[in-house]
FIMAR-152257 format. One record per residue (C-alpha): chain; residue number from 1; residue in one letter; x, y, z. Coordinates in Angstrom, 1 decimal. Last residue first. Example, Ala and Ser with C-alpha at 12.3 -4.5 7.8 and 13.67 -1.06 7.14 Angstrom:
BEGIN
> chain_n_res_u_v_w
> A_2_S_13.7_-1.1_7.1
> A_1_A_12.3_-4.5_7.8
END
This chain:
BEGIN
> chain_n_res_u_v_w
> A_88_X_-121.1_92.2_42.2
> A_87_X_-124.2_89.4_42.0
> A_86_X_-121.3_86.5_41.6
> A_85_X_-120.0_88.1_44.6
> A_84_X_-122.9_87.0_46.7
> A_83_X_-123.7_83.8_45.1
> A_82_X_-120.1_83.2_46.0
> A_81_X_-120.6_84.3_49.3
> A_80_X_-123.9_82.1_49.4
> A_79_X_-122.5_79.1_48.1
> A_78_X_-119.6_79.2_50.6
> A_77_X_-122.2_79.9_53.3
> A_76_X_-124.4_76.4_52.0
> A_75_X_-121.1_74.5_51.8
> A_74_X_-120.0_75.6_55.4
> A_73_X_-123.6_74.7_57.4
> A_72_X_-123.3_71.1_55.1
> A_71_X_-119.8_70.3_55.8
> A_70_X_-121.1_71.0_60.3
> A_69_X_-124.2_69.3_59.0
> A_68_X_-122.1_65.8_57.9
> A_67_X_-119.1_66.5_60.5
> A_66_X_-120.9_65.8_63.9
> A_65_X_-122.3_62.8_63.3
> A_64_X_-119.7_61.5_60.5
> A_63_X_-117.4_61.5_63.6
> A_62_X_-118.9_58.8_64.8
> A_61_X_-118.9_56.2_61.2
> A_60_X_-115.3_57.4_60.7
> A_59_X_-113.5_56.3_64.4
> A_58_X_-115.6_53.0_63.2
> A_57_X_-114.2_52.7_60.1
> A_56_X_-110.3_53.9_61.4
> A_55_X_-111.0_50.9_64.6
> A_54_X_-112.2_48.5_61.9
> A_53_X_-115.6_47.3_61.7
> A_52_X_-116.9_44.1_62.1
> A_51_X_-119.1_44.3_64.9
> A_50_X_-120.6_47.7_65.9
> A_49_X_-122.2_48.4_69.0
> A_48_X_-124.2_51.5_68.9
> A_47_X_-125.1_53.1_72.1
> A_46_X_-128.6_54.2_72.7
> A_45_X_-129.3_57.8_73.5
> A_44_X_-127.3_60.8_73.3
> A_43_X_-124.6_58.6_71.6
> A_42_X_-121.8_56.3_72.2
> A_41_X_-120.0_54.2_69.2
> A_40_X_-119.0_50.7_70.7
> A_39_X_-116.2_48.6_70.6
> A_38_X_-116.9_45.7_73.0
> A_37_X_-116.5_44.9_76.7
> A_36_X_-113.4_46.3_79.1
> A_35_X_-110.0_47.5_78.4
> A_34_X_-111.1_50.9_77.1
> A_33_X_-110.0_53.2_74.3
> A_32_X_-107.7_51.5_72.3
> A_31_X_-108.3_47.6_73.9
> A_30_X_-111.7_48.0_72.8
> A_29_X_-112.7_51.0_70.6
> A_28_X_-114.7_53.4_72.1
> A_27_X_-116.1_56.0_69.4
> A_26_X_-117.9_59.0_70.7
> A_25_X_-121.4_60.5_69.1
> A_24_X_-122.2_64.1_69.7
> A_23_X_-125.1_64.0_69.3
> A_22_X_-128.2_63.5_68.4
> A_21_X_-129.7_60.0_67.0
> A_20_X_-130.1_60.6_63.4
> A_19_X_-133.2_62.2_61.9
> A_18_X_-131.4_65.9_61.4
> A_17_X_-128.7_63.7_59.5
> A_16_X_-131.2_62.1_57.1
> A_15_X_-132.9_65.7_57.0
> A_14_X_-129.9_67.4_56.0
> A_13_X_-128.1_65.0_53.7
> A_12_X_-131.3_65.1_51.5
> A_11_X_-131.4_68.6_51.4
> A_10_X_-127.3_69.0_50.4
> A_9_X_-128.6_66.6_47.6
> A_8_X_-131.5_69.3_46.7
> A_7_X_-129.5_71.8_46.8
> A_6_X_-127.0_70.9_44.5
> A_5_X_-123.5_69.1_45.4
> A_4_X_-121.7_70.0_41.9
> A_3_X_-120.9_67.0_40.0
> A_2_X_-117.9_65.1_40.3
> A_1_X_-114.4_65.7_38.5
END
């Protein structure tokens, strides 16, 4: 079993992902995606070109933009209904 995710933790994942590049970030994988150049993750500014990664890795290291504060936005309103019926 692992240990609750406390506020401070949920914190930390907050303002490292609120100091990331914006998104949303794309993965273009090379001979998946395009036909021309390297795999490369897009963002809202500079692209990230990563070497050594599989396609799944990569597909993962994108989508983490987008899904780290979207997990974060529904742990914090699961805590607060259960907060909320906890009170009840």
């Amino acid at each position: 079993m692992t240990e609750p995710l406390t506020e401070g933790l949920l914190s930390e994942m907050e303002r490292r992902s609120a100091r990331a590049t914006p998104g949303p970030w794309k993965s273009w994988v090379e001979g998946r995606d395009h036909c021309a150049g390297d795999s490369v993750i897009t963002t809202a500014a500079d692209d990230i070109y990563v070497i050594c990664a599989s396609a799944d890795d990569q597909d993962f290291i994108a989508s983490a933009r987008q899904d780290v504060p979207a997990l974060i936005r529904e742990i914090r309103r699961l805590q607060a209904l259960l907060q909320s019926a906890q009170r009840t």
